[in-house]
N, CA, C and O atoms as a Tinker XYZ file with bonds, in Angstrom:
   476  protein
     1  N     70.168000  -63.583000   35.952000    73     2
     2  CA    69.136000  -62.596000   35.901000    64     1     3
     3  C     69.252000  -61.717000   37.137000    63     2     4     5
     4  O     69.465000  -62.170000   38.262000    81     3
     5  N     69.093000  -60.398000   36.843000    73     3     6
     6  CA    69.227000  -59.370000   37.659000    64     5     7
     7  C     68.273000  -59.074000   38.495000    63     6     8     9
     8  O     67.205000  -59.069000   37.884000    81     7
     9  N     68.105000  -58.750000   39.929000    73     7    10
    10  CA    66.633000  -58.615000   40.507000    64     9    11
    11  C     66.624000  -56.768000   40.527000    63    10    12    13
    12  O     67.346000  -55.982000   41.140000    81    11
    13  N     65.439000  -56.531000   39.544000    73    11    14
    14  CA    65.687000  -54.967000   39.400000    64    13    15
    15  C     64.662000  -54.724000   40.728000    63    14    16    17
    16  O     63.830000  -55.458000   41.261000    81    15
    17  N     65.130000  -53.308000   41.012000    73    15    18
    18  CA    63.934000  -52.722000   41.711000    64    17    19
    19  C     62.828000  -51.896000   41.120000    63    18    20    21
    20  O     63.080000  -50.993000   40.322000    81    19
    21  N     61.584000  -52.199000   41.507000    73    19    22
    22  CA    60.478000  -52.002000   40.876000    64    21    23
    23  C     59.938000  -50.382000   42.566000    63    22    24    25
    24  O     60.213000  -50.415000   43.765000    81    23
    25  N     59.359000  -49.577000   41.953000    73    23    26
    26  CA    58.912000  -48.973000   43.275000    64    25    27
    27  C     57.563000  -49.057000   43.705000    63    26    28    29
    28  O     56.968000  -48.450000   42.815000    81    27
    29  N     56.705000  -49.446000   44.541000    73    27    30
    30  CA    55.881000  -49.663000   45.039000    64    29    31
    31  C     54.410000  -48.980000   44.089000    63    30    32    33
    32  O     54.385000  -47.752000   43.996000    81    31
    33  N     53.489000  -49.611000   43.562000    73    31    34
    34  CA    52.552000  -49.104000   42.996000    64    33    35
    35  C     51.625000  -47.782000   43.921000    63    34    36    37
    36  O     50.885000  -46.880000   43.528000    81    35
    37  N     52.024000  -48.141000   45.093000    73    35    38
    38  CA    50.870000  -47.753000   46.246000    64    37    39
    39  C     51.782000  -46.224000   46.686000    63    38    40    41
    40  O     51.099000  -45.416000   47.315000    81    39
    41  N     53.246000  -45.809000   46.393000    73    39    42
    42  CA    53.795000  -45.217000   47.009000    64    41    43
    43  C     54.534000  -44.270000   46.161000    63    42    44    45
    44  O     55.329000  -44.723000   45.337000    81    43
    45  N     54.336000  -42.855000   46.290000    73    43    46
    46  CA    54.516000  -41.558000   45.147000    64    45    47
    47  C     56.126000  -42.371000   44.840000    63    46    48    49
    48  O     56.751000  -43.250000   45.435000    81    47
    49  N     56.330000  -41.698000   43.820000    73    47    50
    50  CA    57.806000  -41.533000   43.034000    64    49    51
    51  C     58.206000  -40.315000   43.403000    63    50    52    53
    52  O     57.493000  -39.312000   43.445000    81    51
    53  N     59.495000  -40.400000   43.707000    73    51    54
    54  CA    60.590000  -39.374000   44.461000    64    53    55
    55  C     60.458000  -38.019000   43.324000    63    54    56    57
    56  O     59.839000  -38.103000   42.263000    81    55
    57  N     61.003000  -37.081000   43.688000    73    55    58
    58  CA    61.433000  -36.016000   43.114000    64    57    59
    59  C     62.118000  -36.111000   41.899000    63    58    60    61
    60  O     61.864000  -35.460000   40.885000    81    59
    61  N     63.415000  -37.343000   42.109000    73    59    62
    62  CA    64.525000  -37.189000   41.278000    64    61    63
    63  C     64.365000  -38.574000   40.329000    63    62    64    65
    64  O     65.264000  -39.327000   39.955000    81    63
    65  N     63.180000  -38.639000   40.115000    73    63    66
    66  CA    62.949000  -39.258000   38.789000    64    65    67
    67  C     61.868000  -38.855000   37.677000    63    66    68    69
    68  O     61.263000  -39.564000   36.872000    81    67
    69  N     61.825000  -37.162000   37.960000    73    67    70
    70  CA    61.663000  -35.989000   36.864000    64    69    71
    71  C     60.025000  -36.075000   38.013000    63    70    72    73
    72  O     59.737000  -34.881000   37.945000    81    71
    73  N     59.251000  -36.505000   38.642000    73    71    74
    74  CA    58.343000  -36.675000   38.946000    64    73    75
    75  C     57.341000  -35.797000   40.628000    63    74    76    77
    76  O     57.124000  -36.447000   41.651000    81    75
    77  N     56.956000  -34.439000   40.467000    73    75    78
    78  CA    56.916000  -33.653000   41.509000    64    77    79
    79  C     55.984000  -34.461000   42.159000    63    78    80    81
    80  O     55.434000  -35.224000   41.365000    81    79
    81  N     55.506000  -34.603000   43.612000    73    79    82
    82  CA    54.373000  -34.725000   44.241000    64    81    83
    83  C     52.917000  -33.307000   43.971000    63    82    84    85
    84  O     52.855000  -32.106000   43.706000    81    83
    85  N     52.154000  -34.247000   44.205000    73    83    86
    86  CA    51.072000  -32.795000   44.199000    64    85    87
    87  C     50.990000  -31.658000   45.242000    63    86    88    89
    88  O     51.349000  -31.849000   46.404000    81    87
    89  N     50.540000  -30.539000   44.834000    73    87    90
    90  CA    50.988000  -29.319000   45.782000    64    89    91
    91  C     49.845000  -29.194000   46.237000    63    90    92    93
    92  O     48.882000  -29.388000   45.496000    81    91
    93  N     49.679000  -28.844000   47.550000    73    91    94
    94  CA    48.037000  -27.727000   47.340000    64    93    95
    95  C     47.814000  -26.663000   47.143000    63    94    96    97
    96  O     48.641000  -25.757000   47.235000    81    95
    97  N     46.460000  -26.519000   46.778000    73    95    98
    98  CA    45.965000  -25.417000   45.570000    64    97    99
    99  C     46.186000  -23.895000   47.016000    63    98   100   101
   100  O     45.736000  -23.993000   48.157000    81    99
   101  N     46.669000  -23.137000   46.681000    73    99   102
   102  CA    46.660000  -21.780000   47.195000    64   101   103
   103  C     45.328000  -20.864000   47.280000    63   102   104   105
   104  O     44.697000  -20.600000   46.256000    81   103
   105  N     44.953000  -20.416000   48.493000    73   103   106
   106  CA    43.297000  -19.844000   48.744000    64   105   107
   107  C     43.520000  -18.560000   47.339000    63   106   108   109
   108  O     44.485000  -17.961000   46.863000    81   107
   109  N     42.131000  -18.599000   47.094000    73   107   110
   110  CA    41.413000  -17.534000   46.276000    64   109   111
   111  C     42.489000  -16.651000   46.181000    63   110   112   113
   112  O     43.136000  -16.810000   45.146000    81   111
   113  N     42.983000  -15.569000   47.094000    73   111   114
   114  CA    42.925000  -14.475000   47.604000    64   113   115
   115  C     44.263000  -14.223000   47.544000    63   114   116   117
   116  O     44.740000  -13.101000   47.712000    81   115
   117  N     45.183000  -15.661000   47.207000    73   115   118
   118  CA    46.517000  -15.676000   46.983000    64   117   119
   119  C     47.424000  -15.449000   48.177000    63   118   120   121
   120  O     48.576000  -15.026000   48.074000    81   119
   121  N     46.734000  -15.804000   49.485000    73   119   122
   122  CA    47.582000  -15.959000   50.426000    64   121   123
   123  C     47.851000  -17.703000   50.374000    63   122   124   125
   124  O     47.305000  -18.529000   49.642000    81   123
   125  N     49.000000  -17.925000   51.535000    73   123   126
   126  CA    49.397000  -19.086000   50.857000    64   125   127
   127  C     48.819000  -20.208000   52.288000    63   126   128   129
   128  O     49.485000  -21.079000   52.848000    81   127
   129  N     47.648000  -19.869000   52.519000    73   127   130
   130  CA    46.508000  -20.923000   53.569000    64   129   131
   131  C     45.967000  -21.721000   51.867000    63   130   132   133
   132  O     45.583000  -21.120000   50.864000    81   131
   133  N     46.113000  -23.101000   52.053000    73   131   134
   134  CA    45.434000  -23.887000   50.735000    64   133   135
   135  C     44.059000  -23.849000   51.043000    63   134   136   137
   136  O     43.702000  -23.534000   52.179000    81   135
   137  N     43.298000  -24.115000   50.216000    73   135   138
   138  CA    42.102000  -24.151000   49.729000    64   137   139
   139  C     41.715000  -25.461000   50.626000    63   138   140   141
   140  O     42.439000  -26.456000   50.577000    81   139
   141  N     40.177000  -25.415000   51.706000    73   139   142
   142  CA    39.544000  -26.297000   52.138000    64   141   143
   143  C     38.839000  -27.562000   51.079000    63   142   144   145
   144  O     39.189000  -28.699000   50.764000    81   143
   145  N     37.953000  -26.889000   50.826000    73   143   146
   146  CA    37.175000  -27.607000   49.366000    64   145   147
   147  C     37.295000  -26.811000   47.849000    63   146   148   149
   148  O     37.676000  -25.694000   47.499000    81   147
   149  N     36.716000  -28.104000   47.102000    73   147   150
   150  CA    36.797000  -27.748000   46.050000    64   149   151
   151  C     35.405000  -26.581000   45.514000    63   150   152   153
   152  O     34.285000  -27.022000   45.770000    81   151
   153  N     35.443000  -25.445000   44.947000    73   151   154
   154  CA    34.220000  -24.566000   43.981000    64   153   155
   155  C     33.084000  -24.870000   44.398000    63   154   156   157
   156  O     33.177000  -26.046000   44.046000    81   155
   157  N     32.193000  -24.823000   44.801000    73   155   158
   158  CA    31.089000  -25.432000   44.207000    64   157   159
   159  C     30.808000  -26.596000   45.397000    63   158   160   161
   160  O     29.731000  -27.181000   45.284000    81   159
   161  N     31.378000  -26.855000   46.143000    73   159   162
   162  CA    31.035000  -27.972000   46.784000    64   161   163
   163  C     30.305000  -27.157000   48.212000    63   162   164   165
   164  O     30.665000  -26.014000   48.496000    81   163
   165  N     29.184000  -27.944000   49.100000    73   163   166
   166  CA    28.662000  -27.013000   49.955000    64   165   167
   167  C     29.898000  -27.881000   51.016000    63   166   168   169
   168  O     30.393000  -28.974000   50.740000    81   167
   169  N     30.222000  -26.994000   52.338000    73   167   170
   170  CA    30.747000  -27.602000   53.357000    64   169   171
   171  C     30.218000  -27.558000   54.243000    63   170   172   173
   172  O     30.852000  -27.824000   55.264000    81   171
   173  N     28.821000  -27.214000   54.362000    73   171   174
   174  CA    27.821000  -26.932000   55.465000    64   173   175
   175  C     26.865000  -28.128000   55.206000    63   174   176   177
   176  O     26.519000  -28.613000   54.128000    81   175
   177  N     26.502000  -28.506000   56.578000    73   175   178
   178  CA    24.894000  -29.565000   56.634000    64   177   179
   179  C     24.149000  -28.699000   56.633000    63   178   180   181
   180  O     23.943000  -27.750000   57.390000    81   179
   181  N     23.575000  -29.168000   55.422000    73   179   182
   182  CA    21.975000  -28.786000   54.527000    64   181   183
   183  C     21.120000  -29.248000   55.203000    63   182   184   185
   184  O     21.496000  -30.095000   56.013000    81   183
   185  N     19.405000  -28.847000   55.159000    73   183   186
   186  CA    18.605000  -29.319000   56.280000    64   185   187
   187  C     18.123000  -30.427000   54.789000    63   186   188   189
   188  O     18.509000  -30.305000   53.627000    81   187
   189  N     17.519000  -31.088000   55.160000    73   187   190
   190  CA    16.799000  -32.070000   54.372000    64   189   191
   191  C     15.728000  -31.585000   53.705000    63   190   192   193
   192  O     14.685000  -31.259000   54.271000    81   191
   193  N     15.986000  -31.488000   52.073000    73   191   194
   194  CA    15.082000  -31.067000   51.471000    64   193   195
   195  C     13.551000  -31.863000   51.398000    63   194   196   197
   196  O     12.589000  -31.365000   50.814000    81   195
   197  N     13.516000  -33.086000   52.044000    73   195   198
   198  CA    12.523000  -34.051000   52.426000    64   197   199
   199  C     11.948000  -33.519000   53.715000    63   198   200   201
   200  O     11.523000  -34.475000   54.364000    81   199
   201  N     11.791000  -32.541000   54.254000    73   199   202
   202  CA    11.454000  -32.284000   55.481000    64   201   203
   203  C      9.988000  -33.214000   55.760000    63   202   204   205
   204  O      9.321000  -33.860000   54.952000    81   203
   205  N      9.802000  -33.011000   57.138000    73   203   206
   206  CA     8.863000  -34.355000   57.553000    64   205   207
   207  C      7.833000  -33.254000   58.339000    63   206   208   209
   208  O      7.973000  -32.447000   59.258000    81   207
   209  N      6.594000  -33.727000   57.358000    73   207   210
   210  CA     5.159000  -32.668000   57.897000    64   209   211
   211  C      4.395000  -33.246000   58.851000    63   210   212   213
   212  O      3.595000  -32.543000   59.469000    81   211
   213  N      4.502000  -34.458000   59.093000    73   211   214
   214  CA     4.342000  -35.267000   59.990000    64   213   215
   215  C      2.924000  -35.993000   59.200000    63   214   216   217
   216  O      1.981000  -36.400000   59.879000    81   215
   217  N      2.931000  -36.053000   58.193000    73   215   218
   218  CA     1.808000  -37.157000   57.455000    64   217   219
   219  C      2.678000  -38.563000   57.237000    63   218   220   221
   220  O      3.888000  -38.763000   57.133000    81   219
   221  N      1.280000  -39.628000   57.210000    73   219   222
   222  CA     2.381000  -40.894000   57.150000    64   221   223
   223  C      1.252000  -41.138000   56.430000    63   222   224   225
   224  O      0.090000  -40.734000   56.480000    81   223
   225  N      2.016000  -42.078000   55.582000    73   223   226
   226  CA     0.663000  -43.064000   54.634000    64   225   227
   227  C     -0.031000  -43.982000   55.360000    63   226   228   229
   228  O      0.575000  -44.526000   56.283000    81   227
   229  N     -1.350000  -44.327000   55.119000    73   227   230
   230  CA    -2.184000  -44.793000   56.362000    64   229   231
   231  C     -2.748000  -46.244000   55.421000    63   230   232   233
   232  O     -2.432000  -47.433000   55.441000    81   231
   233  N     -3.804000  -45.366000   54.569000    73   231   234
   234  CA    -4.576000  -46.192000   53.673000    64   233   235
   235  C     -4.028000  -46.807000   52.254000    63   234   236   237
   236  O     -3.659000  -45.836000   51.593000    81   235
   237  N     -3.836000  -47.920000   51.570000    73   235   238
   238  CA    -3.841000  -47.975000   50.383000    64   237   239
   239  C     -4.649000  -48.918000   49.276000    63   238   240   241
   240  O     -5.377000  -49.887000   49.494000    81   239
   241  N     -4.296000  -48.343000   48.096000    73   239   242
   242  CA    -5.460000  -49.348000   47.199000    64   241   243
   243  C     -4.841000  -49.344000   45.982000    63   242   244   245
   244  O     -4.825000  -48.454000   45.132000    81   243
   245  N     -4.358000  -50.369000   45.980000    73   243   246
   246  CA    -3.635000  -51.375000   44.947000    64   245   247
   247  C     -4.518000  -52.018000   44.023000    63   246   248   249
   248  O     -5.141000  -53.015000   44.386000    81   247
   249  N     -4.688000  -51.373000   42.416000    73   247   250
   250  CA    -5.079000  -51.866000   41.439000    64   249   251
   251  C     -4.089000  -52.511000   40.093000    63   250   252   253
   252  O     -3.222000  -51.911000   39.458000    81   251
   253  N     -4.706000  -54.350000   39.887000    73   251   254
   254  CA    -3.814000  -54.619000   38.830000    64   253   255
   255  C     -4.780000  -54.236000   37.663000    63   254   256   257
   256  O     -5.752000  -53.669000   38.162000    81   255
   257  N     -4.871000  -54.305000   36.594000    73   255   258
   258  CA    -5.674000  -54.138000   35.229000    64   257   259
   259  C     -4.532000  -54.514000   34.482000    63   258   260   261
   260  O     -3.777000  -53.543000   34.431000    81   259
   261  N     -4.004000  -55.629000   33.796000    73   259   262
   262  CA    -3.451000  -56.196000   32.789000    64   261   263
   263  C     -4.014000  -55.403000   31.507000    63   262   264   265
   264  O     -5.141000  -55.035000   31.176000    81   263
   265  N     -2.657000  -55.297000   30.896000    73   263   266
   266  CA    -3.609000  -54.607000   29.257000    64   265   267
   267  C     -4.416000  -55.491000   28.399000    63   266   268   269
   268  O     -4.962000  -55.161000   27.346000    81   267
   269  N     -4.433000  -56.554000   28.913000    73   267   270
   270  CA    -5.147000  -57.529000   27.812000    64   269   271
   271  C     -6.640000  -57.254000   28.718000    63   270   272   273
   272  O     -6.556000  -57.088000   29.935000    81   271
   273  N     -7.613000  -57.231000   28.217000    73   271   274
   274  CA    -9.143000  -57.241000   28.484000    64   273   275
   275  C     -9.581000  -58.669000   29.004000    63   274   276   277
   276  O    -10.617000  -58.673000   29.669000    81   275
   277  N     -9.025000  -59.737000   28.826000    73   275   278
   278  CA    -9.548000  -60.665000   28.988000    64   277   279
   279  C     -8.658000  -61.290000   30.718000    63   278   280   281
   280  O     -8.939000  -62.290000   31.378000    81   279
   281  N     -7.730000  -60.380000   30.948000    73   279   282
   282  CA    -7.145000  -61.175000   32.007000    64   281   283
   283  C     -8.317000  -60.026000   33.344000    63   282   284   285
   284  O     -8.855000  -58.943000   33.114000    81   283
   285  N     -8.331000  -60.786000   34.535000    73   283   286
   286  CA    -9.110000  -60.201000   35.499000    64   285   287
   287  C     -7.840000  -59.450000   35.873000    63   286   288   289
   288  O     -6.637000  -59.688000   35.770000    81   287
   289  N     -8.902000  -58.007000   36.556000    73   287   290
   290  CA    -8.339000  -57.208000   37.347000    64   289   291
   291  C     -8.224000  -57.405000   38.664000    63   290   292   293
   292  O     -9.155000  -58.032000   39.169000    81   291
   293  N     -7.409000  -57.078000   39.334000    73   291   294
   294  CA    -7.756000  -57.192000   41.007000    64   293   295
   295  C     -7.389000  -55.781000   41.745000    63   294   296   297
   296  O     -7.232000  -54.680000   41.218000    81   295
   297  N     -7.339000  -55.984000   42.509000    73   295   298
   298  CA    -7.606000  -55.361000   43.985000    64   297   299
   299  C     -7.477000  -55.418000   45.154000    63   298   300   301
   300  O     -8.251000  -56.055000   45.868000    81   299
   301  N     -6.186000  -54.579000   45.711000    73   299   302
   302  CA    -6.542000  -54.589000   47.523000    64   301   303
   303  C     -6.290000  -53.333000   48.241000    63   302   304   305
   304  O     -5.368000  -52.539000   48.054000    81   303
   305  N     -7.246000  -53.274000   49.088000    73   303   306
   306  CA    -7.396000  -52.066000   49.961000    64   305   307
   307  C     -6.729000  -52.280000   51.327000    63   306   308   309
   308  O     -7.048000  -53.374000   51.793000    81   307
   309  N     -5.753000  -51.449000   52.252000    73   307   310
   310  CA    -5.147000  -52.201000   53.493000    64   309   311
   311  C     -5.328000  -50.528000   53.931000    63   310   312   313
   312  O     -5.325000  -49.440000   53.355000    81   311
   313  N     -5.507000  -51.127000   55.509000    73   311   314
   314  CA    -4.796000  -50.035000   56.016000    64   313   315
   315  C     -4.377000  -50.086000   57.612000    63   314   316   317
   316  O     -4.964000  -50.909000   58.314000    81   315
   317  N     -3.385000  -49.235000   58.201000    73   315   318
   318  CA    -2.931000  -49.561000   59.061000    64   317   319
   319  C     -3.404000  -49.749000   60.092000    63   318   320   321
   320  O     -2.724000  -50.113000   61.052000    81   319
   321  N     -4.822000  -49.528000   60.161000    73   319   322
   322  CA    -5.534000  -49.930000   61.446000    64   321   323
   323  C     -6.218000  -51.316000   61.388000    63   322   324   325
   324  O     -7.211000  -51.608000   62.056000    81   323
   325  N     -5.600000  -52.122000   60.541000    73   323   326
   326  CA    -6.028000  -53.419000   60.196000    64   325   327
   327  C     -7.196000  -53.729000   58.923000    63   326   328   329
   328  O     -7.535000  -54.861000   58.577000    81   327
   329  N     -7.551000  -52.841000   58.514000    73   327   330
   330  CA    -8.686000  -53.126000   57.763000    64   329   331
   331  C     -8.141000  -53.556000   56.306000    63   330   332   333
   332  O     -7.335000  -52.759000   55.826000    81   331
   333  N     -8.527000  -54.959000   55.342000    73   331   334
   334  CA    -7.771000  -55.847000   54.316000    64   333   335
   335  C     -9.000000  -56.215000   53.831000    63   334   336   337
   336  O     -9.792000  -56.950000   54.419000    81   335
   337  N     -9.202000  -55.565000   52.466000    73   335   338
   338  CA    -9.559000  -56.193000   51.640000    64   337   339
   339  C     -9.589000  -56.325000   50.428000    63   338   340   341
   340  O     -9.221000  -55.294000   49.864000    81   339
   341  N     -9.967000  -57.448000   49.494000    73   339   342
   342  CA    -9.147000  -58.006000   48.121000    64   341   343
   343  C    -10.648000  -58.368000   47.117000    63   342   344   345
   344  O    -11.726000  -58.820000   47.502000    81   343
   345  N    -10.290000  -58.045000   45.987000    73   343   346
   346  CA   -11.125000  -58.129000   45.163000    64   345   347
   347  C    -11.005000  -59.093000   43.957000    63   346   348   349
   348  O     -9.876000  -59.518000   44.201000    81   347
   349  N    -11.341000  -59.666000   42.946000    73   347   350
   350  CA   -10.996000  -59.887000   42.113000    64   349   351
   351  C    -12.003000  -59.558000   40.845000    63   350   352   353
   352  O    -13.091000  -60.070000   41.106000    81   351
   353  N    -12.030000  -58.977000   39.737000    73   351   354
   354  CA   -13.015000  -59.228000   38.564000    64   353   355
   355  C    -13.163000  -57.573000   38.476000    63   354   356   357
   356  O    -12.576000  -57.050000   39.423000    81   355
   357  N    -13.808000  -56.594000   37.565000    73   355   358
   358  CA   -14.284000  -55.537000   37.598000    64   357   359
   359  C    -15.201000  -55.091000   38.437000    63   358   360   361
   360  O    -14.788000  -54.224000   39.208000    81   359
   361  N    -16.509000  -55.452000   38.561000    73   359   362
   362  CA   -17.406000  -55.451000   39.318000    64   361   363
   363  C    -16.926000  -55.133000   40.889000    63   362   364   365
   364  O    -17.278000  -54.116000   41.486000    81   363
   365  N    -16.185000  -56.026000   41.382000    73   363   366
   366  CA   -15.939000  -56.307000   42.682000    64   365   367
   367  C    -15.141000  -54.956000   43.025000    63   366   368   369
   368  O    -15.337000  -54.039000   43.822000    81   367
   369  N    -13.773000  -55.352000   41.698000    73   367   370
   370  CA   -12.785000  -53.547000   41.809000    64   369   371
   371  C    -13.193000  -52.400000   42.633000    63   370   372   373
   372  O    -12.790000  -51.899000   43.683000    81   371
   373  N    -14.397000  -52.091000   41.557000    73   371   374
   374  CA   -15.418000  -51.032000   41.024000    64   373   375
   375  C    -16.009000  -50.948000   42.775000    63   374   376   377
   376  O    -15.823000  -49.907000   43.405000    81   375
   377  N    -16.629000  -52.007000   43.347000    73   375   378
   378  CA   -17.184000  -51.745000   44.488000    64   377   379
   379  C    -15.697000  -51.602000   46.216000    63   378   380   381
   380  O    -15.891000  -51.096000   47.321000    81   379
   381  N    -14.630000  -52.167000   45.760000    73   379   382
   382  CA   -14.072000  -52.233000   46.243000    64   381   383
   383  C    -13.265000  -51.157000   46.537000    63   382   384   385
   384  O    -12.517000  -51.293000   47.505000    81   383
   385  N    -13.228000  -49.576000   45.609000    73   383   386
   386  CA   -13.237000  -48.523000   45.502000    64   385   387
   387  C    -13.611000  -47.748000   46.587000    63   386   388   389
   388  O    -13.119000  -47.103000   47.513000    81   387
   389  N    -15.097000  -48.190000   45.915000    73   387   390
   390  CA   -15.642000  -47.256000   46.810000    64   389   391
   391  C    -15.963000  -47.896000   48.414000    63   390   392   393
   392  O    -16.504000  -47.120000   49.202000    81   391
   393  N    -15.710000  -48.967000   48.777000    73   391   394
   394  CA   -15.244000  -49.287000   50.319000    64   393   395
   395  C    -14.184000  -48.818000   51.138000    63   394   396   397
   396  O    -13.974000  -48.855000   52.350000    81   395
   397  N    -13.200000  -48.094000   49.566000    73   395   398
   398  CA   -11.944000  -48.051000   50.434000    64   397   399
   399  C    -12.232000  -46.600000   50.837000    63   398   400   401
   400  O    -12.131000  -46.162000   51.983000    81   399
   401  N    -12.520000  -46.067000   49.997000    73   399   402
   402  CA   -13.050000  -44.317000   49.967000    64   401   403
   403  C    -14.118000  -44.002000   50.774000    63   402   404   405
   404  O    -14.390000  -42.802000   50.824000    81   403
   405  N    -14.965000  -44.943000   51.577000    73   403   406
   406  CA   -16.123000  -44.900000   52.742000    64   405   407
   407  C    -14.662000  -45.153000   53.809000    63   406   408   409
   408  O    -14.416000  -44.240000   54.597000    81   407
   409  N    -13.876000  -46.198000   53.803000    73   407   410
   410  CA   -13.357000  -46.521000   54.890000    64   409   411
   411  C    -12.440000  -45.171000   55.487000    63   410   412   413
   412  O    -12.482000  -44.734000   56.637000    81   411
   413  N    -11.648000  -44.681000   54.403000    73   411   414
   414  CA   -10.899000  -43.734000   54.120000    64   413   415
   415  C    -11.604000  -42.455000   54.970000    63   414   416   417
   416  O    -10.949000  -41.664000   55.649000    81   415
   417  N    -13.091000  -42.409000   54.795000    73   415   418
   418  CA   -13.725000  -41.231000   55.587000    64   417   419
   419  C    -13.901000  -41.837000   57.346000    63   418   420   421
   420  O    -14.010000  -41.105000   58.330000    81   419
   421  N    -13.891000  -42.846000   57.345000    73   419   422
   422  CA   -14.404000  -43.659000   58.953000    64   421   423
   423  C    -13.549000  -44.216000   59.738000    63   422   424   425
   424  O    -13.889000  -44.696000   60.819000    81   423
   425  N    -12.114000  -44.228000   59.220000    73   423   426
   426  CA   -10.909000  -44.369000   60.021000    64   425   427
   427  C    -10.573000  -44.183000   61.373000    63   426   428   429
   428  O    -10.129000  -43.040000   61.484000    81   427
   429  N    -10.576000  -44.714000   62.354000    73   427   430
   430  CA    -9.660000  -43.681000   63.553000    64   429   431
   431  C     -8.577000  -42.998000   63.168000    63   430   432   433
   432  O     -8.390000  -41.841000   63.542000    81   431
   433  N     -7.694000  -43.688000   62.325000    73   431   434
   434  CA    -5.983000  -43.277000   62.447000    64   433   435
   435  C     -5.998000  -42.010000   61.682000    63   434   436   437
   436  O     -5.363000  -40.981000   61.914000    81   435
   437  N     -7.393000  -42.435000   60.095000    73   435   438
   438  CA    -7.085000  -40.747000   59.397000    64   437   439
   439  C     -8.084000  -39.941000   59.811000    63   438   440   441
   440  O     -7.934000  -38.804000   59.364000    81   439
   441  N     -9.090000  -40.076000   60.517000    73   439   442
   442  CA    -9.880000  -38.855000   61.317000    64   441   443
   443  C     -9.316000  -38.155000   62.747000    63   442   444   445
   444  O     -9.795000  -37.230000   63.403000    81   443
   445  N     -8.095000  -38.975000   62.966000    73   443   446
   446  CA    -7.277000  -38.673000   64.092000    64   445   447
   447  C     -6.302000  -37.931000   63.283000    63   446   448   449
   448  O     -6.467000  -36.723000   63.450000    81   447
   449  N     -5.764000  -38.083000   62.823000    73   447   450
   450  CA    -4.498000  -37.275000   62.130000    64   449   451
   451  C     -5.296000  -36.283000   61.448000    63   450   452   453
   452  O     -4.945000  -35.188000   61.888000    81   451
   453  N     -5.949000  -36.185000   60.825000    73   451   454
   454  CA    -6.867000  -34.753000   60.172000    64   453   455
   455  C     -7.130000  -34.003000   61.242000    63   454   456   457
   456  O     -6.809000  -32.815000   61.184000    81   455
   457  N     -7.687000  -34.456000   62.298000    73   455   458
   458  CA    -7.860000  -33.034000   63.658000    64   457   459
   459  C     -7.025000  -32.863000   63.884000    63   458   460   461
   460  O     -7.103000  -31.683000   64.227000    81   459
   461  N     -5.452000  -33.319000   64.073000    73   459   462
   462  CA    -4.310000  -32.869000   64.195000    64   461   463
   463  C     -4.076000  -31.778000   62.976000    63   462   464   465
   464  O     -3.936000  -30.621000   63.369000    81   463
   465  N     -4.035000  -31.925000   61.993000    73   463   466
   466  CA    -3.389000  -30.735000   61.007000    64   465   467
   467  C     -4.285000  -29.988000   60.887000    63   466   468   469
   468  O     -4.027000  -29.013000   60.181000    81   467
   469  N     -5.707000  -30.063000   61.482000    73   467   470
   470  CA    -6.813000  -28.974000   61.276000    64   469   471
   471  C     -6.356000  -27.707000   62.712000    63   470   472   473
   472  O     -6.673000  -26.518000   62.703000    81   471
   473  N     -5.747000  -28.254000   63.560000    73   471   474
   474  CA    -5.693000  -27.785000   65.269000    64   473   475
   475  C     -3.888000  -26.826000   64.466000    63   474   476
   476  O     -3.157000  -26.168000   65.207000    81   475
């Protein structure tokens, strides 16, 4: 048995086995400087379409309600100045709402950040 040569998967094929290498593409304009990028592609840093207004989420209020009627709902209100609290049943929800929406007005962190974007 003959040991043939095989040519490297990882490494172009020569010229002279009918097989060209790739060229690069020639600018627009037909001078012969190749082309940077491809159409369509930006080559510039974009500013972040997420720009930052300087709001941060402070308060939140997390409601479960299962679609079945018979399972309890719950409830929790947090927020970053420590204030936690949890509900369970409708009733409680319902009042637990509106604690978060009193707290929400009596905050340091969001009556501090509101005179900031009011100034």
């Amino acid at each position: 048995m003959s040991a043939r040569e095989h040519p490297s998967a990882n490494s172009p094929r020569s010229a002279a086995a009918g097989i060209s290498l790739a060229e690069p593409a020639l600018a627009p304009d037909g001078s012969g400087a190749p082309k940077v990028v491809a159409e369509g592609v930006l080559s510039s840093v974009r500013p972040d379409p997420r720009s930052d207004d300087g709001r941060r989420p402070v308060a939140w209020l997390h409601i479960v309600a299962p679609p079945t009627f018979s399972a309890p709902v719950r409830a929790r209100s947090w927020c970053a100045c420590g204030y936690e609290r949890t509900a369970i049943g409708r009733p409680a929800v319902l009042q637990l709402v509106q604690a978060h929406n009193h707290h929400r007005a009596v905050c340091p962190l969001l009556t501090q950040q509101e005179a900031r974007n009011a100034a």
